[in-house]
KELUM-539292 format. One record per residue: residue in three letters; y, x, z of N, C-alpha, C in turn. Coordinates in Angstrom, 1 decimal, padded with zeros to 4 digits. Layout:
// residues N
+-----+---------+--------+--------+----------+---------+--------+---------+--------+--------+
!   r ! n_north ! n_east !   n_up ! ca_north ! ca_east !  ca_up ! c_north ! c_east !   c_up !
+-----+---------+--------+--------+----------+---------+--------+---------+--------+--------+
! ALA !       Y !      X !      Z !        Y !       X !      Z !       Y !      X !      Z !
...
+-----+---------+--------+--------+----------+---------+--------+---------+--------+--------+
END
This chain:
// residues 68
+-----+---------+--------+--------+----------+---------+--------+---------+--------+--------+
!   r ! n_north ! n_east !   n_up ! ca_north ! ca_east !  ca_up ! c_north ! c_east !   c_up !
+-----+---------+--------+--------+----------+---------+--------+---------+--------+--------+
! UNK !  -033.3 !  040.6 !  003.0 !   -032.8 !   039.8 !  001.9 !  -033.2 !  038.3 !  002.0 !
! UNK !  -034.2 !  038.0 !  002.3 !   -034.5 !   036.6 !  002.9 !  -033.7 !  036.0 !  003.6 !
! UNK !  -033.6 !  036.6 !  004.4 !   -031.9 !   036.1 !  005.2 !  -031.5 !  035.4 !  004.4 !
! UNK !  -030.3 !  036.8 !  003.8 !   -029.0 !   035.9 !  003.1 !  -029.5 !  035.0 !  001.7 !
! UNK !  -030.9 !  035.0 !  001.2 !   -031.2 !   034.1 !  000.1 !  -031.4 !  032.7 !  000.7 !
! UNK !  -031.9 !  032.6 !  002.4 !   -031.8 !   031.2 !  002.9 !  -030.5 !  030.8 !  003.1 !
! UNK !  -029.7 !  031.5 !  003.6 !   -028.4 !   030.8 !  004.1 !  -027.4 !  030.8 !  002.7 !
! UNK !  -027.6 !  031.7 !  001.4 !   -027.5 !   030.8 !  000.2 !  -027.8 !  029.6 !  000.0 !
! UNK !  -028.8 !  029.3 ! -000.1 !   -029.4 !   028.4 ! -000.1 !  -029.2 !  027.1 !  000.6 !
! UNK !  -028.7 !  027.4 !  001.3 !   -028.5 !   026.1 !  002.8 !  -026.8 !  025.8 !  002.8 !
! UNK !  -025.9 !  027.1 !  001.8 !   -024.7 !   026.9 !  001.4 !  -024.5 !  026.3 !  000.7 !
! UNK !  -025.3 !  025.8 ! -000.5 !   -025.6 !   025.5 ! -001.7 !  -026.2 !  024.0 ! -001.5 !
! UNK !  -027.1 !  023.3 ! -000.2 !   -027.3 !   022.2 !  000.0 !  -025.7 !  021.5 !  000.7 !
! UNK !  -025.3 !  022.3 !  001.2 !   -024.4 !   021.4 !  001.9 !  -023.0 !  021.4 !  001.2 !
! UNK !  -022.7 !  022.1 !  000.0 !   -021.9 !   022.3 ! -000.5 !  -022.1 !  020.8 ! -002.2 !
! UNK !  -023.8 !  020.5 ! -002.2 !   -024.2 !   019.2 ! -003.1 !  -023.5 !  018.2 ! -001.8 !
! UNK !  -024.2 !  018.3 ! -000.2 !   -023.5 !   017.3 !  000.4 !  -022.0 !  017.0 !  000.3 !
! UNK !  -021.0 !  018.1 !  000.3 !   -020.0 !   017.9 !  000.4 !  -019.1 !  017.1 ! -000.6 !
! UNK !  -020.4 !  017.6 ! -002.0 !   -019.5 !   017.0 ! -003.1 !  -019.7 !  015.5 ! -003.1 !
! UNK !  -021.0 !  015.2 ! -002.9 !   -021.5 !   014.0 ! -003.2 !  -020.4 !  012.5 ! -001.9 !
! UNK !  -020.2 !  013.5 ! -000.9 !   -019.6 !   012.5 ! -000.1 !  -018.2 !  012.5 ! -000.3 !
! UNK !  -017.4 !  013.4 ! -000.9 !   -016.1 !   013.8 ! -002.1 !  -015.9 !  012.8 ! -002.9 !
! UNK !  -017.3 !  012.4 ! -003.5 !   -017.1 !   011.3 ! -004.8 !  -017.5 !  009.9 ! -003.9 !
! UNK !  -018.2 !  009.8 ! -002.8 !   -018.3 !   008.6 ! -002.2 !  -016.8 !  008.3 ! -001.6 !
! UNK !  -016.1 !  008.9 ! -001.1 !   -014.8 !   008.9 ! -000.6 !  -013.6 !  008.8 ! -001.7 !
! UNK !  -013.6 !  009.3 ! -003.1 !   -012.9 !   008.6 ! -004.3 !  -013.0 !  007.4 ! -004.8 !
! UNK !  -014.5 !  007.3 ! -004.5 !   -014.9 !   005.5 ! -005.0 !  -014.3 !  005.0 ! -003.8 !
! UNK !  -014.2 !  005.0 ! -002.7 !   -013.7 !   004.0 ! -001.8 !  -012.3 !  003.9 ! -002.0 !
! UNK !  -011.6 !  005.3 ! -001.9 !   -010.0 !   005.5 ! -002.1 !  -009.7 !  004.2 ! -003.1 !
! UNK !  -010.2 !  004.8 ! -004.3 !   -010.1 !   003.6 ! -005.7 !  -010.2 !  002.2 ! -005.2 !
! UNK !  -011.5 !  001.8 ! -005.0 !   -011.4 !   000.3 ! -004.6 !  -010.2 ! -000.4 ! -003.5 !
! UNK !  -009.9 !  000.4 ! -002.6 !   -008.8 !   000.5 ! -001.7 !  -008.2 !  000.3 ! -002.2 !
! UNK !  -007.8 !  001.2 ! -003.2 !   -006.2 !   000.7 ! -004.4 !  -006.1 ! -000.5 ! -004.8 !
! UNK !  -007.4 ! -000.9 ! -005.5 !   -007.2 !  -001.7 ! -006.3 !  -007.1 ! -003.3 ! -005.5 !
! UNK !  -007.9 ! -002.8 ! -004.2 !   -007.3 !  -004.2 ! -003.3 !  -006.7 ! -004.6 ! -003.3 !
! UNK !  -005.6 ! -003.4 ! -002.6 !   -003.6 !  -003.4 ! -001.7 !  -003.7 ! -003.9 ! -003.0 !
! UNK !  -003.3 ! -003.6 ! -004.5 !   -002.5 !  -003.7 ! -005.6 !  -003.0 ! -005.2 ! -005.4 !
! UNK !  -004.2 ! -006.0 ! -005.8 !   -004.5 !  -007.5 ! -006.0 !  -004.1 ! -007.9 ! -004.9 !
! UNK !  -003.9 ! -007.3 ! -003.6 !   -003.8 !  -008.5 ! -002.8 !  -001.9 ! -008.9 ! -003.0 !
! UNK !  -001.2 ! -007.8 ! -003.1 !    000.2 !  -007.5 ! -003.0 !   000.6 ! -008.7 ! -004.2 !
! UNK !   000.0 ! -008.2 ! -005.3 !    000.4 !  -009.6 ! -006.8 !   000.0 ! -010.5 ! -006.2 !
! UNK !  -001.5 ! -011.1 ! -005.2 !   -001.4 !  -012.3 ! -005.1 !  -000.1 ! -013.2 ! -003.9 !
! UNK !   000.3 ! -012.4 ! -003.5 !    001.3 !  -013.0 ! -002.6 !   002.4 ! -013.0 ! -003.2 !
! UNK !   002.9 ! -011.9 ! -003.7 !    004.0 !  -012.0 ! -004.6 !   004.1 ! -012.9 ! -005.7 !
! UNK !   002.7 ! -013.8 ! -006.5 !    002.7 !  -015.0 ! -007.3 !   002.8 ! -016.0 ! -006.0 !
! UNK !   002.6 ! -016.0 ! -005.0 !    002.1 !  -017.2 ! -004.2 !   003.7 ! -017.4 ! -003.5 !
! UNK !   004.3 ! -016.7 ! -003.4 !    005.4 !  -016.7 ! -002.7 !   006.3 ! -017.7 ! -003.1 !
! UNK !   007.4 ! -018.8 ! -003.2 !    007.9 !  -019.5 ! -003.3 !   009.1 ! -018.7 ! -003.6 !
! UNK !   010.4 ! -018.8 ! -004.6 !    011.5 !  -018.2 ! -004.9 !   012.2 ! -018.6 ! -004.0 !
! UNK !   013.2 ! -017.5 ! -003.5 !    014.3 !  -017.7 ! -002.5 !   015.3 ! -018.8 ! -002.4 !
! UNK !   015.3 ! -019.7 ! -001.5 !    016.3 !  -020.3 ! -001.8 !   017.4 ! -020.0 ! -001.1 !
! UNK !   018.7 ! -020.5 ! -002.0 !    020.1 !  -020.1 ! -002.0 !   020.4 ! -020.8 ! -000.8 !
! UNK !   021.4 ! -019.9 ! -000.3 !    022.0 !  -020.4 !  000.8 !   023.1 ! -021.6 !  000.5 !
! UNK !   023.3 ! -022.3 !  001.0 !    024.3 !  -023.2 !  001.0 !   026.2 ! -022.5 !  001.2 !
! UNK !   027.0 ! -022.8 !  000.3 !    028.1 !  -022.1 !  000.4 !   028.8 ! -022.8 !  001.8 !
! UNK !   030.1 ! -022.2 !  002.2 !    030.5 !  -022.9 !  003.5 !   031.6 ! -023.6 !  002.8 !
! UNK !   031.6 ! -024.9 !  003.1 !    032.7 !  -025.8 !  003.0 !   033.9 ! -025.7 !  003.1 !
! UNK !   034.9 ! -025.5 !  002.3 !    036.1 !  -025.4 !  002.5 !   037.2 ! -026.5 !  003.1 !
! UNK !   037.8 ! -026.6 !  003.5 !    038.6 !  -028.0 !  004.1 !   039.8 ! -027.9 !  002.9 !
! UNK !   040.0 ! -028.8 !  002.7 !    041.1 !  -028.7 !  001.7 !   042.4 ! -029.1 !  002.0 !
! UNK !   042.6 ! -029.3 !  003.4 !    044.0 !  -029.5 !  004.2 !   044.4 ! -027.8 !  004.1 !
! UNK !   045.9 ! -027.8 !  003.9 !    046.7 !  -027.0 !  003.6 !   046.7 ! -026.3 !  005.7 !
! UNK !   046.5 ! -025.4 !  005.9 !    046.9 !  -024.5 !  007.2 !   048.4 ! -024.6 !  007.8 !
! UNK !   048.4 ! -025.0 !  009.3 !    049.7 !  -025.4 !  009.2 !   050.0 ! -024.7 !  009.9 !
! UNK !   051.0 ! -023.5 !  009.5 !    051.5 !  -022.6 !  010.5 !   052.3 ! -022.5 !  011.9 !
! UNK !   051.7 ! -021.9 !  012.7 !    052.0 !  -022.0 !  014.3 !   053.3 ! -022.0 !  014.6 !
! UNK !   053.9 ! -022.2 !  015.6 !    055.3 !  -022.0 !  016.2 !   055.1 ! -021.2 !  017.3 !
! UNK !   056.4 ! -020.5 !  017.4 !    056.3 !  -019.8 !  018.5 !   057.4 ! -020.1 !  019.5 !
+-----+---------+--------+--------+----------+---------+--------+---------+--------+--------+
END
């Protein structure tokens, strides 16, 4: 019975480690988030609005149809 009450036991420590490194690995996930999210708004404010392209110029001489 000593047996299986140690390796209880040794279930039960590694199973507090597993949780505790569970929640150290959510808190990082989160902070991660919350980076990408700040860094992504600060470029997207920092970014300059697109400028319009320039339309193409039309000639306004009439097309003079070819001969054949």
């Amino acid at each position: 019975m000593t047996r299986i009450d140690r390796m209880i036991t040794d279930l039960q420590k590694l199973y507090a480690k597993r949780s505790a490194l569970d929640t150290q690995i959510q808190g990082i996930e989160a902070s991660l988030v919350f980076e990408a999210k700040a860094t992504s708004r600060s470029a997207l404010a920092e970014k300059p609005p697109a400028a319009k392209k320039p339309e193409a110029k039309k000639s306004a001489a009439p097309k003079k149809p070819t001969k054949k």
